[in-house]
C-alpha positions as CSV (number, residue, x, y, z in Angstrom):
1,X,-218.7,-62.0,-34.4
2,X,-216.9,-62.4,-30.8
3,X,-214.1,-63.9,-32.7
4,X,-213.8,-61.2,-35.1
5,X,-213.7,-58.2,-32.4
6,X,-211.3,-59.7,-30.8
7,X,-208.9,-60.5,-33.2
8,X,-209.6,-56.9,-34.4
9,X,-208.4,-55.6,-31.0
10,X,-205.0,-57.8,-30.9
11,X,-204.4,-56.6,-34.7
12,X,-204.7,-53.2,-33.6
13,X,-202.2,-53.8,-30.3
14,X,-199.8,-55.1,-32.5
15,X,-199.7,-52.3,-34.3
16,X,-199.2,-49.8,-31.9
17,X,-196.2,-51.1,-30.6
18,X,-194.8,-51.4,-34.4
19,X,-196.0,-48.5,-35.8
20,X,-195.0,-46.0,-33.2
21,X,-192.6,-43.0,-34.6
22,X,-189.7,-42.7,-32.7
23,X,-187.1,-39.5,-32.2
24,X,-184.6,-39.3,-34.3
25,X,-181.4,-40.6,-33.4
26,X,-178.3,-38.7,-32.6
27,X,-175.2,-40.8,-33.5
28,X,-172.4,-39.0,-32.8
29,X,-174.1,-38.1,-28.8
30,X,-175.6,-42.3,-28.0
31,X,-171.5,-43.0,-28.9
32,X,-170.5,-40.3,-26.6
33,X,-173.0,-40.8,-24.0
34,X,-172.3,-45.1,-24.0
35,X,-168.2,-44.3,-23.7
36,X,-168.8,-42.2,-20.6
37,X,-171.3,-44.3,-19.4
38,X,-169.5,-47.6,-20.0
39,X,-166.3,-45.5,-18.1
40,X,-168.8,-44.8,-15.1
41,X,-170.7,-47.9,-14.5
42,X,-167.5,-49.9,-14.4
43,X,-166.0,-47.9,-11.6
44,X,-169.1,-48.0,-9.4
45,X,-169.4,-51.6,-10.0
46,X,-173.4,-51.1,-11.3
47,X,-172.0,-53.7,-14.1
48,X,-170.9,-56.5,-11.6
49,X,-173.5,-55.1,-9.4
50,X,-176.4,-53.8,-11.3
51,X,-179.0,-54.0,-8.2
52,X,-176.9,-51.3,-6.3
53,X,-177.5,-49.0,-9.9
54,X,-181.6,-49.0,-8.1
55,X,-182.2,-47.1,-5.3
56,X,-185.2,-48.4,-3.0
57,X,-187.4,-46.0,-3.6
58,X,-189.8,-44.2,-0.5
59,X,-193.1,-45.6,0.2
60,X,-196.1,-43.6,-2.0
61,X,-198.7,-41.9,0.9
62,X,-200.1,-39.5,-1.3
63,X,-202.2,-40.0,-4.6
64,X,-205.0,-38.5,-7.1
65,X,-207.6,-41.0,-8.0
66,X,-210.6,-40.3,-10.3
67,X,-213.3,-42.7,-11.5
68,X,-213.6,-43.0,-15.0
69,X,-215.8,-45.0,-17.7
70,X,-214.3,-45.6,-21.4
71,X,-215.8,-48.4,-23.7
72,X,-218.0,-49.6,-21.3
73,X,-215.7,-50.0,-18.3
74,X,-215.2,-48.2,-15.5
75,X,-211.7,-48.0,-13.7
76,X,-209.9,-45.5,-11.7
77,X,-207.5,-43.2,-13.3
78,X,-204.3,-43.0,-10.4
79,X,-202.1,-40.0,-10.6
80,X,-198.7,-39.2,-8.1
81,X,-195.4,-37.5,-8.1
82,X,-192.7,-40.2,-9.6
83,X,-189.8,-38.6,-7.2
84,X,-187.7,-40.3,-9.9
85,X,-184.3,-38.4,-9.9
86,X,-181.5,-39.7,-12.1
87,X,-177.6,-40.3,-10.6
88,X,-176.0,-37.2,-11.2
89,X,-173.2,-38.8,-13.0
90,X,-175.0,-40.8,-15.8
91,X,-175.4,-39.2,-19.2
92,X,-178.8,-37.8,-20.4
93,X,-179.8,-36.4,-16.6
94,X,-181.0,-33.1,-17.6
95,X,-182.6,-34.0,-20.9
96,X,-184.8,-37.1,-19.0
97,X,-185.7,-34.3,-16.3
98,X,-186.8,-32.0,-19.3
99,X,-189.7,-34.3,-20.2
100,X,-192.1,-32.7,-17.5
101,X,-195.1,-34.7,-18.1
102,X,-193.1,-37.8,-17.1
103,X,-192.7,-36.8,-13.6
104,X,-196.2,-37.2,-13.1
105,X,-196.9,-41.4,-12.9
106,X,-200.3,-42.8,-14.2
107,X,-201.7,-45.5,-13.4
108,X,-205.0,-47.6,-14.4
109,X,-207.3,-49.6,-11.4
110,X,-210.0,-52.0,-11.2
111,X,-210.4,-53.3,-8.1
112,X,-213.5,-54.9,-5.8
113,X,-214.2,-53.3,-2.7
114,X,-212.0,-56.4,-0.7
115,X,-209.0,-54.6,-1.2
116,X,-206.8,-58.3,0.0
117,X,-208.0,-60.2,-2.6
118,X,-205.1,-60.7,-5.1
119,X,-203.4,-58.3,-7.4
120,X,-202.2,-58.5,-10.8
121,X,-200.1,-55.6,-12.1
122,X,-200.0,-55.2,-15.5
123,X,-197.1,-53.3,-17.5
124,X,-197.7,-53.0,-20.7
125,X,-195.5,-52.9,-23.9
126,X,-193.7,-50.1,-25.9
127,X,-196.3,-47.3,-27.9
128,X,-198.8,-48.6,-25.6
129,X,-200.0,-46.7,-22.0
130,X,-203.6,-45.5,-22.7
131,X,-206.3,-46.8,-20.9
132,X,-208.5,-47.1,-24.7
133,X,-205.8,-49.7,-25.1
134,X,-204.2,-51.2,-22.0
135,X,-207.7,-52.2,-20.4
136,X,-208.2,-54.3,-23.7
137,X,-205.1,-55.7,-24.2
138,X,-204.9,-56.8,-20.7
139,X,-208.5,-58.5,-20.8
140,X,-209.3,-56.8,-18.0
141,X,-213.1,-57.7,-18.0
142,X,-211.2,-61.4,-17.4
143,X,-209.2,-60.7,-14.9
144,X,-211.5,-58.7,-12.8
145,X,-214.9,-59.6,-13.7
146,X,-214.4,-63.8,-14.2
147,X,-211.4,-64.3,-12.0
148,X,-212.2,-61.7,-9.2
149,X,-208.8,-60.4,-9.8
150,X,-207.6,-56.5,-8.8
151,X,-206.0,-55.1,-11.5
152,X,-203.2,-52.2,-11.4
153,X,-202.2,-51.1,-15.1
154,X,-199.0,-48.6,-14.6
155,X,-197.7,-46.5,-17.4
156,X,-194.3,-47.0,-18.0
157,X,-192.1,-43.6,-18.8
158,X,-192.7,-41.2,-21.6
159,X,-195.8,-43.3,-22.6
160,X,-199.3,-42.3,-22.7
161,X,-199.7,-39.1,-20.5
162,X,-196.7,-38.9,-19.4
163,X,-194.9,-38.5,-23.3
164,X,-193.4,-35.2,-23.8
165,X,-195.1,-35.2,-26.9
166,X,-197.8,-37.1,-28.8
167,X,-196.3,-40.2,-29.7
168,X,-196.6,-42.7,-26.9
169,X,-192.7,-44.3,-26.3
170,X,-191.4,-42.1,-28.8
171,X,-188.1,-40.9,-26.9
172,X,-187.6,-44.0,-24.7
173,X,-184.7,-45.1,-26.6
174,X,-184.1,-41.6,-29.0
175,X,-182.1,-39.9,-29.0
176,X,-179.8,-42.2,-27.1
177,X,-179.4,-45.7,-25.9
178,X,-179.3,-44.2,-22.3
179,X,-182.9,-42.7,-22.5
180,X,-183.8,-46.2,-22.2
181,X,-181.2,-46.9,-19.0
182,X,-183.6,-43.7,-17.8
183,X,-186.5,-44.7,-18.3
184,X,-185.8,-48.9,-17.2
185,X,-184.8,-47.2,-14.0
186,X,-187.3,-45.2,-13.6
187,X,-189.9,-47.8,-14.6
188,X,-188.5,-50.0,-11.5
189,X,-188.8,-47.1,-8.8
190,X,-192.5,-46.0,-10.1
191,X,-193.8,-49.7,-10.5
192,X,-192.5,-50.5,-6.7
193,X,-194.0,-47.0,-5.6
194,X,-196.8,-48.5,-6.9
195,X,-197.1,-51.6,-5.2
196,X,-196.2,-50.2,-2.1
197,X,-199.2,-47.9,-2.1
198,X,-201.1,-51.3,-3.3
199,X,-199.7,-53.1,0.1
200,X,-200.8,-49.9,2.5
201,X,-204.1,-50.3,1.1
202,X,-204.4,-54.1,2.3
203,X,-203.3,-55.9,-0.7
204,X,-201.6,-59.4,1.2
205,X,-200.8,-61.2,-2.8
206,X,-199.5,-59.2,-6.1
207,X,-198.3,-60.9,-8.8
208,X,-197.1,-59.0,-11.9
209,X,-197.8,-59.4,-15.7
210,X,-195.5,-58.1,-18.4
211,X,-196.5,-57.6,-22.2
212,X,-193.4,-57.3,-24.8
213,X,-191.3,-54.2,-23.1
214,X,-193.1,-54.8,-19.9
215,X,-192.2,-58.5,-19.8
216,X,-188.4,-57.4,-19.8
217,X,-189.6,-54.8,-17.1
218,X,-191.2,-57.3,-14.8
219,X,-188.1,-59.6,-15.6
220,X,-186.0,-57.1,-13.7
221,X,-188.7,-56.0,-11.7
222,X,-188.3,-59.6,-9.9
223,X,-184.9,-59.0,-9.3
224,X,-185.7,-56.2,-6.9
225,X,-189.1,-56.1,-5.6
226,X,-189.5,-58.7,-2.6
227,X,-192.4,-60.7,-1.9
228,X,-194.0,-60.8,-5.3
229,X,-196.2,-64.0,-5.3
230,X,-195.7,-64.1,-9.3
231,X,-193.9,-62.4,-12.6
232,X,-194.8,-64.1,-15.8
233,X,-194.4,-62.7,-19.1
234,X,-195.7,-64.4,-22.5
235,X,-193.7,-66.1,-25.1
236,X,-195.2,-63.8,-27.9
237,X,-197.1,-60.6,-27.9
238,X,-201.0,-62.2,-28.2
239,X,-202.7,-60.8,-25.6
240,X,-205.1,-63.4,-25.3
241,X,-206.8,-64.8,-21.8
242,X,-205.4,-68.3,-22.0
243,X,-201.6,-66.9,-20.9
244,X,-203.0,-65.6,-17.7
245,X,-204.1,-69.1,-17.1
246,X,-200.2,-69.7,-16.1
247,X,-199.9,-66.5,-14.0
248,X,-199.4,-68.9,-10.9
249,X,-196.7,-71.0,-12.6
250,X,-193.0,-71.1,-11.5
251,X,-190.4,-69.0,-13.5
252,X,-189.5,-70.7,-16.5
253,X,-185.6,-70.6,-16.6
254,X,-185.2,-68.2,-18.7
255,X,-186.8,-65.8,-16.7
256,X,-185.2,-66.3,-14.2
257,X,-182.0,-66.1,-16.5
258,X,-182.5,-62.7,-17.5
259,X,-184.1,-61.4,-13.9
260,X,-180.8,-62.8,-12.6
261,X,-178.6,-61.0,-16.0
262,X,-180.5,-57.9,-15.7
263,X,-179.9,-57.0,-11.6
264,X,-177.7,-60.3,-10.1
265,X,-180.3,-61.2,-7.9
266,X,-182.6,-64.5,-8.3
267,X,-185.9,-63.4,-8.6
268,X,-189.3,-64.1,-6.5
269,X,-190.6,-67.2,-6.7
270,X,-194.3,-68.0,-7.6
C-alpha cells in the first residue's frame, strides 16, 4: 500500500513538469531578441566570460516567515523582496519586470531548532514550486525527520506564487528564449540570497539538490556560489530517497562539465 502511494506521488510529479501549458511563442520577436542578444553578449564578453553576466547579489537581512501545516507536515512558508533587476541592455527587461508576482521570492523550510546542523537546498524542476508538491517530491519527511537534515525548498521564477498567472513555469521560456536567460539569472541571485540568509542564521554546511530544471540550476549554481559543501543532481527525474544517499559524493564529471560550460568557473567540491 506504501508502495502504491508512492509511486502514485512520483506519477503525479512527472506529470506536472510534462503537462504544464506554456505561453505561446512569438517567432518573429525570440529571432529578434537572440540577434541582439547574441550582438551584446559578445561585446561584453558574458560569452567567454559568462560568470561576469551574474552580479553578486546583497546579503538578505529582511524576511516574512509563517508556519504552516499541509498534508500532515508542517514547514515554514519564507517570503522576501528578490531585488532581481535585469542588465538594461538585454532583451525582454521590461516584460520580465512586468511579471509582479515574481519579485516577491518564496521559499519552503524545515528546519530543527540547531540551526548548524546541515542544509540541503532543494530546487525543484519546471511546472513544479508548490509546497503540496515540492515537500513530496523532495522526501522531505527523509531528509528531515530520518536524516536530521534542514531543508530549504526555493521557488525558482514565475513558478508557484510567483507565476504571473496560473500555470506554474508557464512563461519561463514563452514567449522568448531570453525569458529563460531572465529567469536562470534570476534563479542564481535569489537561490544565493537565500543561502546567505541561511549562513546569518548559523548554518556552517549547505549542500544543494537539483531536480530536472533545478539540477541544470544547481549545475550553474556551483559555478558561483562559494563554499557549498555539495551540488548533486540525479540522472533521471525519480524522486526517490535512494539519490540523496549520494548527496556527499564528489561531482561526477559531467557536472562539473556543464558547471564549468555554463559560468567558466570549476565548481565547489563535495
Amino acid at each position: 500500500m506504501r508502495l502504491a502511494a508512492k509511486a502514485a506521488i512520483d506519477e503525479a510529479l512527472l506529470a506536472s513538469m510534462v503537462m504544464v501549458p506554456v505561453a505561446r511563442s512569438d517567432p518573429a520577436l525570440a529571432a529578434a531578441e537572440v540577434s541582439r542578444a547574441d550582438e551584446l553578449f559578445s561585446r561584453l564578453s558574458w560569452i567567454e566570460d559568462p560568470a561576469s553576466f551574474h552580479d553578486t547579489p546583497p546579503v538578505l537581512e529582511s524576511v516574512e516567515i509563517d508556519r504552516m501545516n499541509r498534508l500532515g507536515l508542517s514547514y515554514e512558508h519564507l517570503r522576501y523582496e528578490s531585488g532581481f533587476d535585469p542588465k538594461g541592455e538585454v532583451p525582454g527587461r521590461e516584460r520580465w519586470l512586468g511579471y509582479a508576482a515574481n519579485h516577491t521570492a518564496h521559499a519552503w523550510l524545515r528546519r530543527h531548532s540547531d540551526a548548524e546542523r546541515p542544509w540541503v537546498v532543494c530546487i525543484h524542476g519546471f511546472g513544479m514550486g508548490t509546497a503540496a508538491i515540492d515537500l513530496q517530491a523532495f522526501a522531505t519527511s527523509w531528509l528531515y525527520d530520518t536524516l536530521g537534515l534542514n531543508v530549504a525548498l526555493p521557488v525558482l521564477p514565475v513558478h508557484g506564487p510567483r507565476a504571473p498567472g496560473r500555470r506554474s513555469g508557464a512563461v519561463f521560456m514563452l514567449p522568448s528564449i531570453l525569458n529563460a536567460v531572465h529567469a536562470e539569472a534570476q534563479a542564481i541571485w535569489d537561490v544565493r540570497r537565500l543561502i546567505s540568509w541561511l549562513r546569518s542564521e548559523g548554518a556552517t554546511r549547505i549542500g544543494v539538490y537539483g531536480l530536472s530544471l533545478g539540477g541544470y540550476t544547481t549545475a550553474l549554481l556551483a559555478g558561483l556560489e562559494p563554499n557549498l559543501a555539495c551540488a548533486r543532481s540525479p540522472e533521471s527525474h525519480r524522486a526517490t530517497s535512494p539519490i540523496y544517499r549520494t548527496a556527499s559524493e564528489r561531482f561526477s564529471s559531467e557536472q562539473r562539465r556543464s558547471a564549468r560550460a555554463s559560468t567558466g568557473r570549476r565548481p565547489a567540491a563535495c
